[in-house]
N, C-alpha and C positions, 0 to 999 in steps of 0.2 A: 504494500500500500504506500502510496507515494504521498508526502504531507500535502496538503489544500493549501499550504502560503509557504513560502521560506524567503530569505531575506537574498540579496544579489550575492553578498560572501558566504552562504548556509548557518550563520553564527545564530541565525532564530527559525527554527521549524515547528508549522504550528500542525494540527490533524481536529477534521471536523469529524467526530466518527467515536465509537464507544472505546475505551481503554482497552477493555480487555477485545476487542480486535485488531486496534493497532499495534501493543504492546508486543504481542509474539513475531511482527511485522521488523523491528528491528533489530539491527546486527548485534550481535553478541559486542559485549565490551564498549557498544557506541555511549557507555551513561557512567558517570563515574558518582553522581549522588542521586536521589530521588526526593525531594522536598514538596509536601502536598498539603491539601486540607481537604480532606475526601470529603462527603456526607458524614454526619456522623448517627445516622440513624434517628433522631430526636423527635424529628416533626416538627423544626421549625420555621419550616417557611411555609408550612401550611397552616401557621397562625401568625399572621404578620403584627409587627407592633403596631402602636395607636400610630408614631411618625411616620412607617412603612405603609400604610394604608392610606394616611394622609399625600401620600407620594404615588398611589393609584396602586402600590405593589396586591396582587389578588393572591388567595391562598394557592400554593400549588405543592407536590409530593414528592418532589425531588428527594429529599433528605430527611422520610419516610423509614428507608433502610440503611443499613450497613450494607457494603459487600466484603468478600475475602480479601485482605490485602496481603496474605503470603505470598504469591506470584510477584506480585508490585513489590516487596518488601526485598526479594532475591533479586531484583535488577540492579542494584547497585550496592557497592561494598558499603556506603553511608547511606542514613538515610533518616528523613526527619518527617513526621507525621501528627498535622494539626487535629487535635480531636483525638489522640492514641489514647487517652483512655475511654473512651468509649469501642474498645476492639480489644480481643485479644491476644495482646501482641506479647513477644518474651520480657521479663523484668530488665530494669534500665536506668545507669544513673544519671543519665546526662538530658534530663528533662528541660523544657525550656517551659517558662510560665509566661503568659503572655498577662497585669496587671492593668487592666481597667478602672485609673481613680474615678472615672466620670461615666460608670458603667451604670443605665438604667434600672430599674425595679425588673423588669421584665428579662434582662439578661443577667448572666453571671458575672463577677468582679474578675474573675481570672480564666483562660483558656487555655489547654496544655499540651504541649507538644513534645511526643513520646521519640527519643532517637534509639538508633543503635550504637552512640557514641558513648564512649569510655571517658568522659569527661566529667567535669561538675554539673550538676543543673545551674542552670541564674534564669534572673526574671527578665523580661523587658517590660520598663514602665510605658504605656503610649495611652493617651484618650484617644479616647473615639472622636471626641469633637474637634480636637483639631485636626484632623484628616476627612471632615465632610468633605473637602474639596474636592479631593482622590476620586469619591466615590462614583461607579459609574450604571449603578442600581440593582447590580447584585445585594443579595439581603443579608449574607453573612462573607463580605470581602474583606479580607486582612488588608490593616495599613501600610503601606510598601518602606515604613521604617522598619516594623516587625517584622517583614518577609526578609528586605536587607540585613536585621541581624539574625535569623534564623539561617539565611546562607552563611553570615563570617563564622558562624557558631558551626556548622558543619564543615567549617574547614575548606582546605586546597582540593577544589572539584575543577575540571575548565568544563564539563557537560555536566549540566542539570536537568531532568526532567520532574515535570509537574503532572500527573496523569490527569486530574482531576481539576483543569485549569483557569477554569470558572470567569471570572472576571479579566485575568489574566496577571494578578499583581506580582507573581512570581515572576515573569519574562521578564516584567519592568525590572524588577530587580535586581535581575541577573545581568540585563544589559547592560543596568548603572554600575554595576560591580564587574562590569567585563567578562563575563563568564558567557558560554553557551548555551542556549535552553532549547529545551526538545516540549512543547505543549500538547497535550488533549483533550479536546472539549467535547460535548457531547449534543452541549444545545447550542444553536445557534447566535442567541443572542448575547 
């Protein structure tokens, strides 16, 4: 399967199409980390907040279920996953907490992201409100500082892939940080 966009040098490949068909589609060794924020089964963007709704966002089930992320988890020798605990994934000390001071009634203060790195955990402090700007109407988009420290926090990667690529804040990030990114998205918008 051949990507739907890439860039004139290939440093950004993006795939309109479900993960698990692309994913067996690429060469062995092309991904040196995998950094995502899959679904994480919860059910929330089928109840949008009061601000969400005010913004025209309609309930929809995307993020209804979990799926398997073993296969996704074996692509690359690092690897970072927003929502890991909600999966279960093997025990890990190198957690990342992502620290919401200005986090609503309706969300949690903190989000966590499960690695396979042998490292310390640390938190990243970011509000949400000052990255309204970013936004681009995804309902649960990380702010592309958190994305940018959850790449330095995984270390010397030059290919990154996002399976579950949503908004897109990972590319962003990876660009600003020089790195290559390999995306997959599923829906269109």
């Amino acid at each position: 399967m051949n990507p739907t966009w890439q860039t004139d040098d290939g440093r950004v490949k993006l795939w309109l199409g479900d993960c698990l068909d692309v994913l067996p589609t690429l060469a062995a060794g092309s991904v040196d980390a995998v950094v995502t924020d899959p679904p994480y089964g919860i059910g929330f963007a089928a109840q949008p907040t009061k601000w969400q709704r005010r913004a025209g966002h309609e309930p929809i089930a995307w993020d209804d279920e979990t799926i398997d992320l073993q296969p996704i988890t074996m692509l690359a020798e690092k690897v970072a996953v927003w929502g890991g605990n909600y999966y279960p994934l093997p025990p890990s000390c190198g957690w990342l907490v992502w620290y919401k001071p200005d986090a609503p009634p309706s969300m949690g203060d903190v989000e966590m992201c499960w690695t396979n790195l042998d490292k310390n955990s640390r938190q990243i402090k970011q509000s949400i409100s000052a990255t309204n700007r970013e936004r681009v109407g995804h309902p649960t988009q990380k702010p592309l500082a958190v994305m940018e420290e959850t790449i330095d926090f995984v270390g010397a990667a030059e290919t990154i892939l996002d399976p579950f690529m949503g908004s897109g804040t990972t590319g962003v990030a990876c660009v600003r940080l020089g790195r290559k990114f390999l995306g997959v998205e599923k829906e269109p918008k």
